[in-house]
Residue, then its C-alpha position, 0 to 999 in steps of 0.5 A: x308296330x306295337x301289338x295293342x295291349x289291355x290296360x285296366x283302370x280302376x275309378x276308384x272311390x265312386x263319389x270321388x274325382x276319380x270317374x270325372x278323370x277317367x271319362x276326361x282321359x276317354x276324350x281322347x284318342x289311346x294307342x292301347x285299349x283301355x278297360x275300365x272296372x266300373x259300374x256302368x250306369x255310374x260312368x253314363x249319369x257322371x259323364x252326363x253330369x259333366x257333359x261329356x260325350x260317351x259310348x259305353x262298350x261292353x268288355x269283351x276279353x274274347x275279342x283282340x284288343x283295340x286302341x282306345x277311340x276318342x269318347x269311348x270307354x270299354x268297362x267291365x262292369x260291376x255292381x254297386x252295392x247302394x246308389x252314388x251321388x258325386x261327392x257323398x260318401x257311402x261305406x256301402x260301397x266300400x266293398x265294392x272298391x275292393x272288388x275293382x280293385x281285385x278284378x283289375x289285379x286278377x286280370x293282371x296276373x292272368x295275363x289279360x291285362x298288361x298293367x293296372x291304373x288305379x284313381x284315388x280311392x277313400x280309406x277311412x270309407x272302405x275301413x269303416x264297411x269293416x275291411x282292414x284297408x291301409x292303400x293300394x300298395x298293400x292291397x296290391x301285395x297281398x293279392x299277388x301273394x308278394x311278400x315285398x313291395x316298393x312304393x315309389x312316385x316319380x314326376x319330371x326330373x325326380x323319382x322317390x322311392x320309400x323304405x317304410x309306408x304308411x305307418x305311424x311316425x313312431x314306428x319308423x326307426x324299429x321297422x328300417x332294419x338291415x334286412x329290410x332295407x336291404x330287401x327293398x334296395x334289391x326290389x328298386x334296383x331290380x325294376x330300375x333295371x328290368x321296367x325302366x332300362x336302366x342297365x346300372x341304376x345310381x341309388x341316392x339314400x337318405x339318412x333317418x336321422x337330422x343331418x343323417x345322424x351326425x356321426x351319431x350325435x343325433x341318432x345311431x341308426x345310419x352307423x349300425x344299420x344303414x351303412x352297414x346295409x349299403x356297403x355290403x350291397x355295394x361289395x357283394x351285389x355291386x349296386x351303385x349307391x350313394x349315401x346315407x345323405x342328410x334328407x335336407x341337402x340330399x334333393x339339391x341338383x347337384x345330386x338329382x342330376x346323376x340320380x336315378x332315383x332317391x331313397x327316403x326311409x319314411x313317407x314324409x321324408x321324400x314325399x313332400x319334396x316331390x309333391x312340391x315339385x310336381x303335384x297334380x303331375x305325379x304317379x305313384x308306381x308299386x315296384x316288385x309286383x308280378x305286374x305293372x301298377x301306377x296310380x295318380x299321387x292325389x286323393x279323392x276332391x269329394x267336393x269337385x267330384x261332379x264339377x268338372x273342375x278336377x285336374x287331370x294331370x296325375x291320372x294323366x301322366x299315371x296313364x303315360x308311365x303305364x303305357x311307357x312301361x308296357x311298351x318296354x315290357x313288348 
């Protein structure tokens, strides 16, 4: 039998969909304990908001864990900085997202909690109470002292993992270095290995370029830095990769079907293809971690916050990959 684990979950951005679709997800019946890092009082006036039947419990990490029971919700609680009203933002909370967020990290790495669900949270609000904010994946990395992670997001039947993140269009081709790609390739394969089982991962890779370059007619950059990366990993490290692929033919079946994931060098190189085939039932997993990270693949809804016209699925299938990856782990 699986020995019950602690799983944290972070709401996320307070005035957002993210409290609606943690106590929509409470309704029902977990083989792990959930432990949500929230205000408390929030999650009763939402909940009653909503009409759904809650329990709060106070968090205990003295006691042993215990499965998630239907209606329940088990929350470390922490303070609001000013009062919330579904779908108003308010930068004074702003920190206090970050204090969750830091709360469930700091679990993570001391072993308390086996992995972290993050919901959505609003960048522009936490920027503006004056802290330099540019996602989860980085926030996660700094806390951890991890100098390199993976963003990667996965839904039925695709995985796309991505070279470059959250930076300008502009900056992309200077920042997809030998090194780089070559670091993130090892930190993918490494967890594609050790958090998903798969003894010899295939890696697909796009080009940066249209046409992936062209034989240089349209861009350089996959003769001088890509192809050169992926062949030096192939004979020294012997990784299985496949590429650089044109990004506009690189996500037809007859590829997907032997890959194990797909590598994009930009954010929306890979994303879109992926959100069109699963949004709303997609999650966003960190790979290098010292821990287990998935996160639901939308933004806050400010206006269905409070409706209950949220759709769960993300945080839905962000949970269910947590728990498939700590039961690996066990």
């Amino acid at each position: 039998m699986t020995k019950v684990k602690r799983i944290a979950i972070t709401p996320g951005e307070p005035a957002g969909i993210g409290p609606d679709l943690v106590l929509a997800l409470a309704q029902h019946d977990w083989p792990h304990e959930l432990v949500i890092c929230a205000n408390a009082q929030l999650m009763v006036e939402r909940a009653a908001q909503l009409g759904l039947p809650l329990t709060v419990v106070d968090y205990d990490p003295a006691q042993p864990a215990q499965p998630h029971k239907a209606g329940t919700l088990v929350i470390a609680n922490h303070e609001l900085k000013a009062p919330v009203k579904a779908g108003e933002l308010n930068e004074l909370n702003g920190h206090y997202v970050l204090e969750t967020l830091g709360l469930a990290a700091d679990g993570c790495m001391s072993g308390e909690f086996s992995a972290v669900v993050t919901g959505p949270v609003h960048k522009g609000v936490i920027n503006r109470a004056g802290v330099a904010f540019s996602g989860h994946t980085e926030f996660f990395a700094q806390r951890s002292d991890t100098a390199q992670v993976v963003m990667m997001l996965a839904t039925e039947g695709l995985r796309v993992a991505l070279v470059t993140t959250h930076i300008p269009l502009a900056y992309v081709s200077k920042a997809v270095t030998e090194a780089r790609l070559q670091q993130v390739i090892r930190i993918l394969h490494a967890d594609l290995v050790s958090k998903f089982g798969i003894e010899q991962p295939k890696i697909y890779v796009c080009g940066l370029n249209p046409h992936a370059g062209e034989d240089g007619c349209l861009g350089t950059e996959e003769i001088d830095v890509i192809s050169p990366a992926l062949e030096q990993l192939r004979q020294q490290e012997g990784m299985d990769l496949v590429g650089p692929l044109p990004a506009d033919t690189i996500f037809q079946e007859k590829y997907l079907a032997d890959a194990d994931t797909v590598l994009a060098m930009y954010h929306d190189q890979g994303l879109p293809v992926l959100k069109f085939k699963g949004f709303g039932k997609s999650v966003n997993i960190t790979l290098g971690l010292p821990f287990i990270r998935t996160s639901v693949d939308h933004g806050t809804a400010l206006e269905l916050a409070g409706t209950g016209q949220a759709d769960t699925g993300s945080l839905w299938t962000a949970l269910s990959h947590a728990l498939e990856l700590v039961e690996k782990q066990a």
